[in-house]
C-alpha positions as CSV (number, residue, x, y, z in Angstrom):
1,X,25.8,-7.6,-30.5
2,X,25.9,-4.3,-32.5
3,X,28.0,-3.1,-35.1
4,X,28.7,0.9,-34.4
5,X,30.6,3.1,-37.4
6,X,33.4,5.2,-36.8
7,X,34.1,7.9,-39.5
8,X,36.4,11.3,-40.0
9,X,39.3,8.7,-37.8
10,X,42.6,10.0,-37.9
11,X,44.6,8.1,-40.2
12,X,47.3,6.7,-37.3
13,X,44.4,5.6,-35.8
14,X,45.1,1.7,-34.8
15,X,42.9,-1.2,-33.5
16,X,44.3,-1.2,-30.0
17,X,43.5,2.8,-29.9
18,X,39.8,2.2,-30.7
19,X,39.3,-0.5,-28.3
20,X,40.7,1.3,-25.7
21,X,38.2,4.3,-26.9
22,X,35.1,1.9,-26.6
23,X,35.9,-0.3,-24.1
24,X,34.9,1.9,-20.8
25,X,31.1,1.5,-22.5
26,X,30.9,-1.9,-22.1
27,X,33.0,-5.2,-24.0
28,X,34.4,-5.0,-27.3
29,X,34.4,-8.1,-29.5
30,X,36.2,-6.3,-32.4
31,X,37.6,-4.0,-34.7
32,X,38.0,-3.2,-38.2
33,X,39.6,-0.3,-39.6
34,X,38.9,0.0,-43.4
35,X,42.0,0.1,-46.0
36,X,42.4,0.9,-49.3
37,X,43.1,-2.5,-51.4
38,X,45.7,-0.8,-53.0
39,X,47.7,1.1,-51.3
40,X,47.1,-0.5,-47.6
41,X,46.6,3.0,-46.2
42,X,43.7,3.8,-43.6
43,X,40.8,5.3,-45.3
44,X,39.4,7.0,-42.2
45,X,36.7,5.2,-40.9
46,X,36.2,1.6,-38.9
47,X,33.6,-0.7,-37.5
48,X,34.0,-1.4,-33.8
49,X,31.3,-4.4,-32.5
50,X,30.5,-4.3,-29.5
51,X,28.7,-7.6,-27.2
52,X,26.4,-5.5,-25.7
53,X,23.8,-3.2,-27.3
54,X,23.1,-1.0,-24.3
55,X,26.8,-0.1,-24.1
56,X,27.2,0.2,-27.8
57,X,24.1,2.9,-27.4
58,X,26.2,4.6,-24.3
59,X,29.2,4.7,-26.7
60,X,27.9,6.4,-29.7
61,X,26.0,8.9,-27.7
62,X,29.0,9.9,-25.9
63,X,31.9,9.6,-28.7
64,X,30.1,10.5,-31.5
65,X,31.6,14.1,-32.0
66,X,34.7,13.8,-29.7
67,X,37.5,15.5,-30.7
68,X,40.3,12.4,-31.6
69,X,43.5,13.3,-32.8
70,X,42.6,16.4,-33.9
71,X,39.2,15.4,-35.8
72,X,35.6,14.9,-34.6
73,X,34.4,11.6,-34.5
74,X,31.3,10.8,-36.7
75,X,30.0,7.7,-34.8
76,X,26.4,5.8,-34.9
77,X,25.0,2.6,-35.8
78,X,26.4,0.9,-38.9
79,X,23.8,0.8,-41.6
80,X,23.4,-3.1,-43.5
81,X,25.8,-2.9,-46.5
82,X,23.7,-1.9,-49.4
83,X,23.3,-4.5,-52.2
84,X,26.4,-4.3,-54.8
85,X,25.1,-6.6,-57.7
86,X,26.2,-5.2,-60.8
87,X,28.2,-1.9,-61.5
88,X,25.0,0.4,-61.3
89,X,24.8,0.6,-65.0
90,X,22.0,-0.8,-67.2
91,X,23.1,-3.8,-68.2
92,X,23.7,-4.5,-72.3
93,X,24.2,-0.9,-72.7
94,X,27.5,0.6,-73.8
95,X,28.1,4.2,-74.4
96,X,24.5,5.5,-73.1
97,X,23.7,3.8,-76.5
98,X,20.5,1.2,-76.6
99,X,22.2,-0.5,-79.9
100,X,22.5,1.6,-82.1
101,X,26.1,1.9,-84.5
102,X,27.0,4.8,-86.7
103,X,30.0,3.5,-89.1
């Protein structure tokens, strides 16, 4: 199975549009498009997985620039998700501060 990214998507895009996209490359076992927590509203880029990795290879190599409701495609091989643990920050710092309080 391999996971393939979809990005720059039309935001009407829909589930049933991108598995009829993918599927003449071989089966597709699903299909996430990405929303903002928020709001609900597409944020313009999905994961399709598809059951076989020769087909997924077909698919990016042949969508990946395509021209889809007005927008190329920007589709290859979803990366891992990168580790989230904390915010980024150093931790026990506040204010770019190491500690130190001026009163």
């Amino acid at each position: 199975m391999k996971k393939i990214f979809v990005g720059n998507l039309d935001f009407s895009a829909t589930e049933a549009s991108l598995r009829t996209l993918f599927e003449p490359y071989g089966a597709v076992e699903s299909v996430h498009i990405a929303t903002d927590r928020d709001t609900g509203r597409a944020r313009g880029f999905a994961f399709v997985e598809m059951a076989d990795s020769g087909g997924a290879d077909k698919a990016i190599t042949a969508l990946n620039g395509t021209n889809v409701g007005g927008r190329a495609l920007n589709v290859n091989e979803a990366r891992p998700k990168a580790d989230r643990a904390g915010s980024g920050r150093e931790s026990g710092v506040r204010g770019g501060r190491s500690g130190t309080r001026r009163w």
